[in-house]
C-alpha positions in Angstrom: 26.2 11.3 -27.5 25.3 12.2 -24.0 24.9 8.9 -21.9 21.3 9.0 -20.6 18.6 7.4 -18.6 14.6 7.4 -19.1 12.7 7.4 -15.9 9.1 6.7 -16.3 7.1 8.1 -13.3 8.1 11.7 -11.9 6.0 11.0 -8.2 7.9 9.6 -5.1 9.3 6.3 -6.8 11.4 8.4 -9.4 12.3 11.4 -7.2 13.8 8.5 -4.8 15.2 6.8 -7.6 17.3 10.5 -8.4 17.6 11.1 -4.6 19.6 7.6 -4.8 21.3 8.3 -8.2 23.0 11.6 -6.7 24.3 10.2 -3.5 26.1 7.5 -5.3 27.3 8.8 -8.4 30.5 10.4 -6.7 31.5 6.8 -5.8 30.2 5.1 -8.9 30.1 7.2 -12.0 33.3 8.8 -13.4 31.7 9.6 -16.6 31.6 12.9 -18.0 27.8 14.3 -18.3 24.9 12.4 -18.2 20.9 13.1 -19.2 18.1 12.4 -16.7 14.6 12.3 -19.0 11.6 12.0 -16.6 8.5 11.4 -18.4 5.0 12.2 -16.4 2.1 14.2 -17.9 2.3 15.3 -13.8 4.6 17.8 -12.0 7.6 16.0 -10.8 7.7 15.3 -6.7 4.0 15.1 -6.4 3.1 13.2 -9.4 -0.5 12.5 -9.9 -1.5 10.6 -6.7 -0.1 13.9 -4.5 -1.2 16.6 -7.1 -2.1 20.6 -6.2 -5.5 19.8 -7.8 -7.3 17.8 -5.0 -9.7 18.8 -2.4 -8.1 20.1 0.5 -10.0 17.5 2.9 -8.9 14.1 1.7 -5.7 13.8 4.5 -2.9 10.8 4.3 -3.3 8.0 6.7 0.2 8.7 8.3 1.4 10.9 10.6 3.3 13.5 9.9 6.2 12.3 11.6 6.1 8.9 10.0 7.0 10.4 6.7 9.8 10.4 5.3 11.7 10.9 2.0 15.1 10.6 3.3 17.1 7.7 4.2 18.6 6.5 7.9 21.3 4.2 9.3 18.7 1.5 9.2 18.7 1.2 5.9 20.5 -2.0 4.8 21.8 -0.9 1.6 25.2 -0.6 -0.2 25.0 3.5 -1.1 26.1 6.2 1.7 22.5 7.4 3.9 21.7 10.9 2.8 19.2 12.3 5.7 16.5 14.8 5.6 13.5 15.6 7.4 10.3 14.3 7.9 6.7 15.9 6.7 6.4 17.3 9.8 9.8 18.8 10.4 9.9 20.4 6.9 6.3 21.9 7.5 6.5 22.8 11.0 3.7 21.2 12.1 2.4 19.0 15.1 4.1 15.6 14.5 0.9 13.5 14.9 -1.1 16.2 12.6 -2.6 13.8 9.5 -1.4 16.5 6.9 -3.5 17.2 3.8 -2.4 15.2 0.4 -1.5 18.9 -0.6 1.2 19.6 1.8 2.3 16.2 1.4 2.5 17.3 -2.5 4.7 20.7 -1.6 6.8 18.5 0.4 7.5 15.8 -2.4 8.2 18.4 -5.0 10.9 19.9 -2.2 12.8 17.0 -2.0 12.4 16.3 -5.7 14.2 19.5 -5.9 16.5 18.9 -3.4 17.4 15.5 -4.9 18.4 17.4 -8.5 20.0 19.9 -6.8 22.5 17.6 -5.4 22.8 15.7 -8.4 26.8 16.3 -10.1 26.7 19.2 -12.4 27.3 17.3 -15.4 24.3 16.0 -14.8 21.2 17.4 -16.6 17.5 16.4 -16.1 14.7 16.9 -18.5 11.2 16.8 -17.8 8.7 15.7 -20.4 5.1 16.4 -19.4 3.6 13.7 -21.7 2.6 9.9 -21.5 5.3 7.1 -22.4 3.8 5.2 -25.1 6.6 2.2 -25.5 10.4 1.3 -25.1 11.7 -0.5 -27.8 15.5 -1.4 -29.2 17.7 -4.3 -28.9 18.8 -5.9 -25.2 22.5 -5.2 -25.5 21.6 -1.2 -27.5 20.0 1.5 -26.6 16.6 2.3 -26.0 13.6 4.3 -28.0 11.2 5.5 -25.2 8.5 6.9 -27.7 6.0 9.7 -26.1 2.5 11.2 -26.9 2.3 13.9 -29.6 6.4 13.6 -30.1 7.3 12.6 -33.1 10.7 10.6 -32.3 11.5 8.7 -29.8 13.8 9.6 -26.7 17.0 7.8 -26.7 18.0 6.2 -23.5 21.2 3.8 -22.4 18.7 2.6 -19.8 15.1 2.7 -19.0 13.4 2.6 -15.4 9.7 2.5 -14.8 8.9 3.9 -11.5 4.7 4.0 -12.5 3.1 4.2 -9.7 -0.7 2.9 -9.2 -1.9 2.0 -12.7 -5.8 2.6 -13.9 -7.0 -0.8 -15.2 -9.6 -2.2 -17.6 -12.3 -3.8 -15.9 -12.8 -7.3 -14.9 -15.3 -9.9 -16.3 -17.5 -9.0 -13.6 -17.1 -5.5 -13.8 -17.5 -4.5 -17.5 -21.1 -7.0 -16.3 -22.3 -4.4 -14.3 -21.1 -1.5 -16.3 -23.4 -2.6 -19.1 -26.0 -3.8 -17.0 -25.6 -0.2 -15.5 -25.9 1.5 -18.8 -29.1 -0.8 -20.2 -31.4 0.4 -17.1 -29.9 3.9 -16.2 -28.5 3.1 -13.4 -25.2 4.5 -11.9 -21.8 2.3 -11.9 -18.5 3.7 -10.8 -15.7 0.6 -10.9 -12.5 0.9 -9.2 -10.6 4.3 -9.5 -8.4 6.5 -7.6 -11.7 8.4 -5.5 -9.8 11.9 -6.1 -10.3 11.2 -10.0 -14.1 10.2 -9.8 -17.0 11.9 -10.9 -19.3 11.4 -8.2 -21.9 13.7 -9.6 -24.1 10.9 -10.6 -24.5 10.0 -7.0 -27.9 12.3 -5.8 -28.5 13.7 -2.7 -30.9 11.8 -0.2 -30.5 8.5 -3.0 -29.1 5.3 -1.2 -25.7 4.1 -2.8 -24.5 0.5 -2.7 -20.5 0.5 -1.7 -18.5 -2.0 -2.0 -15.0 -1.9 -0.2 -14.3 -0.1 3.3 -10.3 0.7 3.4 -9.0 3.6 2.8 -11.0 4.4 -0.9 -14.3 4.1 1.0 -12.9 6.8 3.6 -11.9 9.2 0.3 -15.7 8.6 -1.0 -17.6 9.1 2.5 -15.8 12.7 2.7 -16.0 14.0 -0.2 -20.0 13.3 -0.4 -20.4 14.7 3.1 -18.0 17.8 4.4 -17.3 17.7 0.4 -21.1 18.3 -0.2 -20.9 21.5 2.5 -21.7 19.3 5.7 -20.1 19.7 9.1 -19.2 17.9 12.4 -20.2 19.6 15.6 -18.2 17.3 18.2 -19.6 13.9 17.5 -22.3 15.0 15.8 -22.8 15.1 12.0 -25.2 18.4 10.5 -25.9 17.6 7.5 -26.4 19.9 3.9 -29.2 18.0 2.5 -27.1 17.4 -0.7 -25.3 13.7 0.7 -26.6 10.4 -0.7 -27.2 7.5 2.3 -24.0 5.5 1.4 -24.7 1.3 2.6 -21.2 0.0 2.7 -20.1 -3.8 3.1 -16.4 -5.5 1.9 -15.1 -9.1 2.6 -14.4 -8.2 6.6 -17.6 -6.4 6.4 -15.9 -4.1 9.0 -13.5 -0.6 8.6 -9.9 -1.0 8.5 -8.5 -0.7 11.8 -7.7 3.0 13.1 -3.9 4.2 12.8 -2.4 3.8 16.6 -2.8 6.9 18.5 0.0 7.0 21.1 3.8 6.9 21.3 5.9 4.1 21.3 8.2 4.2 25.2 11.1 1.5 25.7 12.6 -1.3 23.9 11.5 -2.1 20.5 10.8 -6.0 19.7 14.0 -6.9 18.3 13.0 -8.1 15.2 13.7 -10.3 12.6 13.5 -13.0 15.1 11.6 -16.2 13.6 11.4 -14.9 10.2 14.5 -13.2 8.8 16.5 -13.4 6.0 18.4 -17.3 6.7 14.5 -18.7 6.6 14.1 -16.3 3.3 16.5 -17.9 1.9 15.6 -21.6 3.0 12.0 -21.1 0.8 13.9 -19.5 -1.4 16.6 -22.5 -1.8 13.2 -25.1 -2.3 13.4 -27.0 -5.4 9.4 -27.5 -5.5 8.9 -23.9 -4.6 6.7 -22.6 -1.5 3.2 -21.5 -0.3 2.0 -18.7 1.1 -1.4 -19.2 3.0 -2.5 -16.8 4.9 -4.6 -15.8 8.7 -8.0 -17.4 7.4 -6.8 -19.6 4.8 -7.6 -23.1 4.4 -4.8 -25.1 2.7 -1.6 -24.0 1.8 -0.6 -23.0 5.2 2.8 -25.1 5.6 5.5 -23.1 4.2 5.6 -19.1 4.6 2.4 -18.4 7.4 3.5 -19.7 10.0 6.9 -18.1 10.1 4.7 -15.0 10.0 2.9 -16.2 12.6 5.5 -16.9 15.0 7.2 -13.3 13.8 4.0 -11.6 15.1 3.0 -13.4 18.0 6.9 -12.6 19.2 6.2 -9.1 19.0 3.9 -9.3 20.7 4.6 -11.1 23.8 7.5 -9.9 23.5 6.1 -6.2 24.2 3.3 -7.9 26.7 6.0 -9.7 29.0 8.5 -7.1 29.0 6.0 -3.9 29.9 3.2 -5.3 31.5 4.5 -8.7 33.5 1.5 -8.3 35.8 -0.7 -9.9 33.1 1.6 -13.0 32.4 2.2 -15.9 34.0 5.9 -16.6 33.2 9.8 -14.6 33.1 9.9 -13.6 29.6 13.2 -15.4 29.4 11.3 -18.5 30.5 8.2 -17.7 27.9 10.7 -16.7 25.0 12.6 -20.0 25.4 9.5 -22.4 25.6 8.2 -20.1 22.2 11.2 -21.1 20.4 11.1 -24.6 20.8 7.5 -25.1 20.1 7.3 -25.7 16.5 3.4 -26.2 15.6 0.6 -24.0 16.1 -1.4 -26.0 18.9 1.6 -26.2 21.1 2.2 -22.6 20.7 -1.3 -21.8 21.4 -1.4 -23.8 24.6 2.0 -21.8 25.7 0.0 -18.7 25.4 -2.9 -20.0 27.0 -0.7 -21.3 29.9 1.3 -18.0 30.5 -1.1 -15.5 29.6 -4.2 -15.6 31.4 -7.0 -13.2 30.1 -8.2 -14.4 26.1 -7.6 -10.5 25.3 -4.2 -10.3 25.7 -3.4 -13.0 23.4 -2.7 -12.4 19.6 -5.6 -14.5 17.5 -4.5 -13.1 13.8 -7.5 -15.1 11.8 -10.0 -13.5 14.4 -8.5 -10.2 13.8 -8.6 -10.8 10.2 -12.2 -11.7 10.3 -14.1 -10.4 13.2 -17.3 -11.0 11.7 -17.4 -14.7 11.0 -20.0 -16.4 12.2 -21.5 -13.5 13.3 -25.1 -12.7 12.6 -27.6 -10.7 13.6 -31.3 -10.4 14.0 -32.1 -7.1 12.3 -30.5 -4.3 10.1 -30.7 -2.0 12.9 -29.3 -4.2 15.7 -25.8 -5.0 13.3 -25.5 -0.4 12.9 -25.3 -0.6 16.7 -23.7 -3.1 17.0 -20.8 -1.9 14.6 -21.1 1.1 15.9 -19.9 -0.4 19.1 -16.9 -2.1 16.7 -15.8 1.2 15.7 -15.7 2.8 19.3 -14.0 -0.3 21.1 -11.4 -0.3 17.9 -10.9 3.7 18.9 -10.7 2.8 22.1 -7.9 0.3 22.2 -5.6 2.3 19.4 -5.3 4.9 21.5 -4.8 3.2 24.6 -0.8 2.2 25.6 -2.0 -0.1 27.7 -2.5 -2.1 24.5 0.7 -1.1 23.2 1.7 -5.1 22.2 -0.4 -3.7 19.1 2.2 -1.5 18.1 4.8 -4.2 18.4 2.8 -5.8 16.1 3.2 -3.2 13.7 6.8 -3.2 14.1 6.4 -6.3 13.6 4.0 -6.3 9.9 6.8 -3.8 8.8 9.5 -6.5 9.7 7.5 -9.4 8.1 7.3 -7.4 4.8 10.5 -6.3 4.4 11.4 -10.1 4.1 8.5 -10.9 1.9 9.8 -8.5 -0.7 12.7 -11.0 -1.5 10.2 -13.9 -1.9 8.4 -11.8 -5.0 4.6 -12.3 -5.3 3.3 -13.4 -2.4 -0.1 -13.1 -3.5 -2.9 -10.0 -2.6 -3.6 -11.4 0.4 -0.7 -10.4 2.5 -0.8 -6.8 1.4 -4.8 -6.7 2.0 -3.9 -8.1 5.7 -0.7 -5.9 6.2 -3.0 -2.9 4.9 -5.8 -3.5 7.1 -3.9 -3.9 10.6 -1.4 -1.7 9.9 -2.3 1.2 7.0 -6.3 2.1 8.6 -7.3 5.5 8.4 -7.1 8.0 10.9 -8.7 8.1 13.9 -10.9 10.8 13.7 -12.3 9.4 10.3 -13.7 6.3 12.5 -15.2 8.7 14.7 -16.5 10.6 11.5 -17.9 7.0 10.6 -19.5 6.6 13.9 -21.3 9.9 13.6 -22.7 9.4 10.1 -23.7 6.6 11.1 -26.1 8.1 13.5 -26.8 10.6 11.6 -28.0 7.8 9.1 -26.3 8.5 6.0 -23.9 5.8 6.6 -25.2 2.1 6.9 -23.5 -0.9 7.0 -24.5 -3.9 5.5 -22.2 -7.0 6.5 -19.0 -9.2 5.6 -18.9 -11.0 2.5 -21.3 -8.5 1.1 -22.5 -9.8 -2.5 -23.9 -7.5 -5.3 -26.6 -9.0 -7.4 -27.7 -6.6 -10.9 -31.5 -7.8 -11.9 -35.2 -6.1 -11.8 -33.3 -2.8 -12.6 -31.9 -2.4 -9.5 -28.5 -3.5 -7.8 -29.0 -5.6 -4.7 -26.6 -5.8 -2.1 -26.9 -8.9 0.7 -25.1 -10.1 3.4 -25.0 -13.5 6.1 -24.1 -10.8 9.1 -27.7 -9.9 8.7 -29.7 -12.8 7.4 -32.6 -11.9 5.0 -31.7 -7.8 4.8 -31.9 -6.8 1.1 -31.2 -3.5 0.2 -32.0 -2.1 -3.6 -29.8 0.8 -5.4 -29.9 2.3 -8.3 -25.9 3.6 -7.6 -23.0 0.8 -6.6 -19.4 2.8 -6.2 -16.3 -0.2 -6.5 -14.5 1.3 -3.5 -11.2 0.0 -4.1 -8.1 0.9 -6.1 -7.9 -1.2 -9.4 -5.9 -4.2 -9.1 -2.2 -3.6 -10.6 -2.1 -6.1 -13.1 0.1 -6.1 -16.0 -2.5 -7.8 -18.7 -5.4 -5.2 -18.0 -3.2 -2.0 -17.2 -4.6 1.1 -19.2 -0.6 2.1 -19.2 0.0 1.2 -22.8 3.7 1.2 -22.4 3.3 -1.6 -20.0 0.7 -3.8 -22.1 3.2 -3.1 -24.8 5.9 -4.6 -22.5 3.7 -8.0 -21.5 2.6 -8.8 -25.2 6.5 -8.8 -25.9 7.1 -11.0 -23.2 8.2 -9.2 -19.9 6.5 -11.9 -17.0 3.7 -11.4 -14.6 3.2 -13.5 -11.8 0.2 -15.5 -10.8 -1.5 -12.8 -9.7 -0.6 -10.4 -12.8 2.3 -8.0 -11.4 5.2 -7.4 -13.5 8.3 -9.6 -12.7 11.5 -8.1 -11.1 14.9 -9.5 -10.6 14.3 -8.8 -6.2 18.1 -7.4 -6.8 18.3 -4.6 -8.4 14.6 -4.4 -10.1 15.6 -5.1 -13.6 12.3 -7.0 -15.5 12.8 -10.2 -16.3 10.8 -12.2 -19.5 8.9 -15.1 -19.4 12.2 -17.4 -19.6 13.4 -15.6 -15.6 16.2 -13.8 -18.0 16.5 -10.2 -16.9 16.6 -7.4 -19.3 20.1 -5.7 -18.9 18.4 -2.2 -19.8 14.9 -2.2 -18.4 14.1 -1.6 -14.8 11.0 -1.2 -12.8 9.8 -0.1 -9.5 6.8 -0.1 -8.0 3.1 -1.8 -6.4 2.5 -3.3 -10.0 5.7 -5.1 -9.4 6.7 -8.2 -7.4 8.8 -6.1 -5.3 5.8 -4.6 -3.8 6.4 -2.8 -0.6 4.6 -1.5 2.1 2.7 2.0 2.0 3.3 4.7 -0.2 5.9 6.0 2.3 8.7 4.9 4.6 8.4 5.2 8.6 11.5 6.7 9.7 14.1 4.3 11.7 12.2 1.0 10.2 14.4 0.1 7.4 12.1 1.0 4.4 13.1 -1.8 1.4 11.8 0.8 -0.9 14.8 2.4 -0.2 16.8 -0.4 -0.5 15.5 -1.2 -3.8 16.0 3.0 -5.1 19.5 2.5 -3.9 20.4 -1.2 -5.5 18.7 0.0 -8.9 20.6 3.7 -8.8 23.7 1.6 -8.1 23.4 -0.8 -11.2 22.3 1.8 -13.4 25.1 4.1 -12.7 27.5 1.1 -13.1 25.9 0.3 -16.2 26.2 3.4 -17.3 29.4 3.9 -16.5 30.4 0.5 -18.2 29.1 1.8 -21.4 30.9 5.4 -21.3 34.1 3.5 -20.2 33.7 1.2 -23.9 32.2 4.1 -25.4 35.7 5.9 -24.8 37.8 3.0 -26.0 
């Protein structure tokens, strides 16, 4: 028999995965002939997420030139870089254009087809447009990888699952309100991919309680405005008559922040600095383990923060002294020197305040993490303006270089993750942080904010917005604006569903965790950080099952690498191609014998 693998996933994660598996197979594999199965009810490349059949106004949240498929010389990996171009250099279009998810879809299912087109010749790959139901068979044998409406199972020397974003079942809370929902008519969408929801329930002129205001919030506000028939006119929203009045609130109670809107001139922060991969592997090395903590947490602040901390706030300064020395008080050589030796916050915090003069141009992370706290306002209508005012100064400052330490920062986020990734779960607070500073919407979807806002069919009701079902109604409050109540008969779960192995809809992965593949704390799927194999509850890894992806503890950031940044996602495609080929190979070589 053929050797062969099973890849679970046809979107980016497993087209990488065969990009990765061509360039090294000349160096790696020997065998003769090998079977590629990929299994997705979805056309390969695009997968469901980038799919054909979306509306044509629901954009990315990258520019076009900060897509990429293809790997660079700053990729720390062990395989041979294989480049190609960006979005916007296979398209042809403006590099800061935010291209359409379909575009984005025709140019995933190019390289998908580029990537099996360079694959060996005695390579063959299937596609399967079903569901994977379970893997089953014995550690050291092969694998069944059993499929909807197929009658036996696919055989496979190894399995990778390269999933994607995973529906879920809901929460305690949720399934609450979903019944409460159902007893008194009223309308309850819970998390969901927005692309997938039916938001026909939601009636024109009706006000709509929202929960969550990243980047599902910004799929929801267009699709029930321009996707109703409205327009923008400038800065001015004309309305169709057929859009609810959307009242949105989150934990920040604010939107994330808007994707940087200039180019990046001179030296880059030269980063890892204070958190690299010898202080990885000092937490690492710790008997009684590490914590995490976080911006605006309370305890549990000693171990991995303030590295991040330190990582950040040197990216910045370091952009600050070096490109605008006019608003310091110190040589940067003198500043970075005194910022390496101070170990503890406060004597850090006193440097900055010593050397850098003006409170704006210092970085205050847990302010920027929660810009409403303590905040509060005396009426409904004075917190719209004065949000409104949020969203312009936010505009204002992302597209303004003279700011440009806030790009370093990014740089810097992008840095920090790529270490985090070998520490496993880290929690969902890092991620929610990274995606809110660094992964915001574009900037003309603020300014879309701004003008529904006037236009009043977008309100905003507050941090630390809390939903209350009783009377028949959902009520929705908020200690930004003391005493405001607002009464719905709609609430829409703005957020994707958590990724959590015990209440993923996949059954293939529930089948997986009630057989005793580990989840973290959190609920993601454990991975051996080398090479992505899944390890069981005892920390052994399974020698013939593999997994990639945000329901894993090798989470990385985005959906898509930043050219010239280093992407660990393709780091981990390339270590996992690279032991499955050896593997593979192993078993041909004994196969032979």
């Amino acid at each position: 028999m053929r050797p062969s693998v099973v890849i679970v996933g046809a979107g980016p994660r497993g087209t990488g995965l065969i990009e990765r598996i061509a360039a090294n197979a000349p160096e790696l594999y020997t065998g003769s002939g090998l079977d590629v199965h990929l299994v997705d009810p979805h056309q390969p490349g695009s997968g469901r997420i980038w799919r054909q059949a979306q509306s044509p106004l629901l954009w990315m949240n990258s520019h076009a030139e900060d897509v990429t498929m293809f790997t660079d010389e700053t990729v720390e990996m062990a395989g041979p870089v294989r480049e190609g171009p960006t979005l916007h250099e296979w398209a042809g279009i403006d590099g800061t254009a935010f291209a359409d998810r379909q575009l984005q879809g025709a140019y995933l299912r190019w390289v998908h087809e580029q990537a099996v087109a360079a694959l060996p010749p005695d390579v063959r790959v299937h596609h399967h447009p079903r569901r994977a139901l379970r893997v089953s068979g014995p550690r050291e044998g092969r694998q069944q990888v059993w499929l909807e409406g197929r009658p036996r199972p696919l055989l496979a020397d190894l399995v990778v699952l390269a999933l994607g974003h995973l529906d879920a079942e809901l929460d305690e809370q949720q399934t609450g309100l979903a019944a409460y929902a159902r007893e008194h008519g009223l309308v309850h969408l819970p998390p969901d991919f927005t692309a997938d929801s039916d938001l026909s329930a939601l009636a024109p002129g009706e006000p709509v309680l929202v929960r969550g205001f990243g980047l599902a919030f910004v799929d929801l506000m267009v699709l029930l405005t321009e996707g109703r028939g409205g327009r923008y006119e400038g800065d001015t929203y004309v309305p169709s008559g057929r859009e609810p009045v959307l009242y949105v609130g989150s934990r920040r109670g604010v939107p994330y922040h808007s994707k940087i809107g200039y180019d990046w001139t001179g030296e880059r922060p030269p980063l890892p600095r204070h958190f690299g991969p010898a202080e990885v592997d000092a937490l690492l090395a710790r008997a009684e383990g590490f914590a995490v903590g976080g911006a605006s947490a309370g305890p549990g602040r000693r171990d991995v923060w303030p590295l991040v901390e330190k990582e950040l706030g040197f990216a910045h300064y370091h952009r600050l002294f070096t490109v605008h020395p006019e608003r310091t008080t110190l040589s940067w050589s003198a500043f970075e020197e005194k910022y390496a030796a101070v170990g503890d916050p406060a004597g850090r915090a006193a440097l900055v305040a010593s050397a850098v003069p003006d409170p704006a141009d210092r970085l205050d992370l847990a302010a920027l993490d929660r810009p409403l706290d303590g905040v509060r306002y005396g009426s409904f209508e004075a917190f719209q303006e004065g949000l409104r005012g949020y969203i312009e100064r936010d505009l204002d400052r992302r597209h303004d270089p003279s700011h440009s330490p806030d790009l370093a920062v990014f740089f810097g986020l992008l840095s920090v993750y790529g270490q985090l990734v070998r520490l496993g779960d880290v929690g969902p607070w890092w991620h929610g942080f990274f995606s809110y500073l660094a992964s915001g919407p574009p900037g003309p979807r603020l300014r879309q904010m701004a003008a529904l806002s006037r236009a009043g069919l977008l309100k905003f009701v507050g941090a630390d917005m809390t939903v209350t079902a009783e009377d028949g109604v959902f009520r929705a409050t908020s200690a930004t604006v003391p005493g405001a109540v607002i009464e719905a008969r709609a609430l829409v779960e703005a957020r994707l569903p958590e990724p959590t192995v015990g209440r993923a809809r996949d059954p293939l992965l529930r089948r997986l965790h009630t057989e005793g593949a580990a989840e973290t704390p959190e609920g993601l799927l454990r991975v051996d950080p080398g090479d992505g194999r899944i390890l069981d509850r005892s920390g052994r890894p399974h020698p013939r099952r593999f997994a990639l992806g945000p329901y894993t503890d090798g989470r990385t950031p985005g959906a898509f690498t930043r050219p010239r940044t280093g992407g660990p996602a393709f780091r981990q495609n390339d270590a996992t191609a690279r032991a499955a080929l050896v593997l593979i190979g192993t078993l041909a070589g004994r196969a032979a014998a």
